[in-house]
N, C-alpha and C positions, 0 to 999 in steps of 0.2 A: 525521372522526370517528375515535375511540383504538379499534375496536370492529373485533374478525375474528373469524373461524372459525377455531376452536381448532384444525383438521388446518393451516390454513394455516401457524400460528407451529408449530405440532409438526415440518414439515419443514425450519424453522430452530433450531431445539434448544428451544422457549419452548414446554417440556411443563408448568412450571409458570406458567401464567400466573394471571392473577386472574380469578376469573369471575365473573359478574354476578348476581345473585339475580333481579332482574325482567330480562331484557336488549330491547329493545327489536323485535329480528330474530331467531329459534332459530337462526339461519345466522351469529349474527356476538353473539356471546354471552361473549367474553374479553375483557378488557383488552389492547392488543398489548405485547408486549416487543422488538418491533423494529420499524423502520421500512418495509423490503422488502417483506411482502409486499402490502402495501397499495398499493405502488409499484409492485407486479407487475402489479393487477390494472387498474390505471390505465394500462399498458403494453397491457392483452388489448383496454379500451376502444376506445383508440387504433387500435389493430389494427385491433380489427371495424370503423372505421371509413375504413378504407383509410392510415393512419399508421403502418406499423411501425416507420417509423425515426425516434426517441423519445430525447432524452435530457430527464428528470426529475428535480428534485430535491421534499425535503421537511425543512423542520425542524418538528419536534414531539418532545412527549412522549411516552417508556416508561413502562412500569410491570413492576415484580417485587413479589411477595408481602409482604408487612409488618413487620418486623423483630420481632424476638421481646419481646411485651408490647407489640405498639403496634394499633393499629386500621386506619388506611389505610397503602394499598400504596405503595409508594416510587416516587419520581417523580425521571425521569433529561431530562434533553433530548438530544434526538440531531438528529443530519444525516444525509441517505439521498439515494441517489441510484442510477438506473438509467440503462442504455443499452440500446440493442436494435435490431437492421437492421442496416444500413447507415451508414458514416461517408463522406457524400459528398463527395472530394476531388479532383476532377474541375475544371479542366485539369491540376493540380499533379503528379497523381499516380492511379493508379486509385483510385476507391473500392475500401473494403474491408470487411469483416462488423467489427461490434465486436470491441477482444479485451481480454483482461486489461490489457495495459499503457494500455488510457483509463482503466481504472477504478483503477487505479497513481498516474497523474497524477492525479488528483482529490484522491488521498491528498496527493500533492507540494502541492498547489496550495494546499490550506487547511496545511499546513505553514509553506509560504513565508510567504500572506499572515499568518497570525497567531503569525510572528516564532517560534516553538518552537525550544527549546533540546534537544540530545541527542536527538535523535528517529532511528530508525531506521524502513526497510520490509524485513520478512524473512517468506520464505516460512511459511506457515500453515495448517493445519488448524480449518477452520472448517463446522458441522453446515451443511449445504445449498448446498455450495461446492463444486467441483471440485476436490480434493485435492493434485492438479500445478495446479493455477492462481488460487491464493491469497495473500494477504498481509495480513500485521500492521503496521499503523502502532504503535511502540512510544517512548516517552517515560520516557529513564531506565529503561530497561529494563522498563515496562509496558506492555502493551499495549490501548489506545486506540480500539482499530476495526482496520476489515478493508476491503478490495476484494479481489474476484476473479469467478470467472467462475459464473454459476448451475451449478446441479448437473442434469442432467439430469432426474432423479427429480422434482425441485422445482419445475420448470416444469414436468411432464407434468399437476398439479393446474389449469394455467390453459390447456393447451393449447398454451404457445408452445414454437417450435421454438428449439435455439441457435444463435449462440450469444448470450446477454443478459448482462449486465458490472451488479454490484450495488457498491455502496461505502456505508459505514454509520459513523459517526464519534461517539462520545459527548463532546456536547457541553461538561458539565458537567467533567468529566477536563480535556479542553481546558483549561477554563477558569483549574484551579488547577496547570496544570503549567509547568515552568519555560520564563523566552522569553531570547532573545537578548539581546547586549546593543547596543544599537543607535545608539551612541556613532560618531561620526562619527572615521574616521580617515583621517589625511592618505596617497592614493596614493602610493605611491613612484613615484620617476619615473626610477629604474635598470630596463634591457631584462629580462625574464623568460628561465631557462633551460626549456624542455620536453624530457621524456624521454617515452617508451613503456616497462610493463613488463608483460610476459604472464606470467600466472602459470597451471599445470596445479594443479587442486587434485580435493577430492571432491567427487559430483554436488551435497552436500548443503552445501557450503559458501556461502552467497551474496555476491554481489559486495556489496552494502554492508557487511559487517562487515571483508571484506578493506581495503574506503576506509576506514573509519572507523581500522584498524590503522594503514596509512600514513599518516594526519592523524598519530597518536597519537606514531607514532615520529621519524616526521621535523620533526613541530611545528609552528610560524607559516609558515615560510619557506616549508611547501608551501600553495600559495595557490588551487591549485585542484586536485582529481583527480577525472576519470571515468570510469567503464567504459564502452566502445567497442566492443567486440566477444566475442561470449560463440561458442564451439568445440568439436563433439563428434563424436568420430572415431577410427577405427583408431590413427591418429596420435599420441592422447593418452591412448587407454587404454581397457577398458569400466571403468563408473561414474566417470570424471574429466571432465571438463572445463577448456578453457581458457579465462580471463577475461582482455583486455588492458585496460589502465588506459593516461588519458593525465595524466600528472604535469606543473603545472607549477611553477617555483621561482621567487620571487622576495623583494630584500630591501634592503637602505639600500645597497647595493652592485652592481657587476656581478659576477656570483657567477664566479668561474674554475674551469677543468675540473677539477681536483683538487678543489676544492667539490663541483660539481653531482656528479661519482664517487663522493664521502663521501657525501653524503645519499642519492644513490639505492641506495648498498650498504647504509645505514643502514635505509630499506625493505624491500630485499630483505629481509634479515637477520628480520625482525621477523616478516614472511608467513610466511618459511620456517620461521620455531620456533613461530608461535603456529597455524598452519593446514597443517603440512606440505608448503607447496609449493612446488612445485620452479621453479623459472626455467624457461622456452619460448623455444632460437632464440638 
């Protein structure tokens, strides 16, 4: 059912939602404008019945207000998902409580799978979210949805303890935004050069937009880069942090060192003027 309790969407920002003239429940009398909290409470069910550790998903419809001169309320599709407990990894590894980065991958996952082009995740502020541990799924520079971690405040309406991991994806967005091109090309079959490069930058800079610079400047020939290791210490400063990235190079040739030297200064170069940062080591 599309039907909550208006405090419930008010501690996600959905102060305007649509309400119902006859509603069926006095407790559940708006239309929702998000997915969450409905998935929260399905989360408390679970609980009460000895389940806390919960991951849910949900695709349905939102609703917002009506555009001006029209009659019914606008209708979005979305994807929602929560987590909650325990991620039991056991022999592998200890289990551990949920944390932002499952509900991070979620965002990656419907990325990958439906081919999206120019897509970034960058830290966010989002109403009923924990403010350090948040993020924007963004497409061409819009942003698409969120994951992050519940807000304290927002779960004390159901009772649960943190930490709980939400992710929320408009569907419809999705749908008309640009995909991949998915053109089959021939492996090169010359050996790959890899490099490491750390960079000290501000707390507020994120590592993907630092990767997407090195795509940018260096081009095709960097074939893959990841951030590895993130660094916060005496060492490097207050408000800085360190990010290492692993680079790798590959292309119709075996690249020679005076190569892989040019492109990785070519990098350098690029972080350093467009993000201030300095080289690490």
């Amino acid at each position: 059912m599309p039907l909550v309790a208006p405090g419930a969407l008010a501690d996600f920002g959905g102060s305007d939602a649509v309400a119902l003239a006859n509603p069926l429940r006095a407790d559940e009398s708006v239309l929702r404008t998000a997915l969450v909290p409905r998935l929260l409470s399905t989360v408390v069910a679970n609980a009460a019945r000895g389940r806390p550790d919960v991951a849910l998903f949900e695709l349905g419809t939102v609703f917002s207000p009506p555009a001006a001169g029209e009659v019914l309320p606008i209708e979005r599709t979305h994807v929602g998902a929560v987590l909650s407990g325990v991620v039991a990894r056991r022999p592998l590894e200890p289990d551990r409580p949920v944390d932002v980065a499952d509900g991070v991958d979620l965002l990656r996952v419907i990325a990958d799978a439906i081919g999206l082009d120019a897509w970034e995740i960058e830290p966010a502020q989002v109403t009923g979210y924990h403010p350090g541990r948040t993020a924007h799924l963004t497409v061409a520079g819009t942003a698409v949805g969120h994951a992050g971690e519940v807000a304290a405040a927002a779960l004390g309406r159901y009772q649960l303890a943190p930490p709980v991991v939400a992710m929320e994806l408009d569907v419809t967005a999705l749908a008309d935004a640009p995909r991949r091109d998915r053109s089959f090309q021939v492996p090169s079959p010359f050996p790959p050069s890899q490099i490491d490069l750390d960079f000290v930058v501000d707390e507020a800079v994120p590592a993907a937009r630092i990767a997407s610079t090195l795509r940018a400047a260096v081009g095709p020939v960097l074939e893959h880069v990841n951030a590895f290791d993130e660094f916060r210490g005496a060492q490097v400063g207050t408000g800085k942090k360190s990010l290492a990235f692993a680079l790798r190079f590959r292309t119709d040739h075996t690249l020679t060192q005076d190569e892989v030297a040019a492109l990785r200064q070519r990098g350098i170069d690029a972080v350093t003027r467009e993000h201030g940062a300095t080289l690490r080591g």
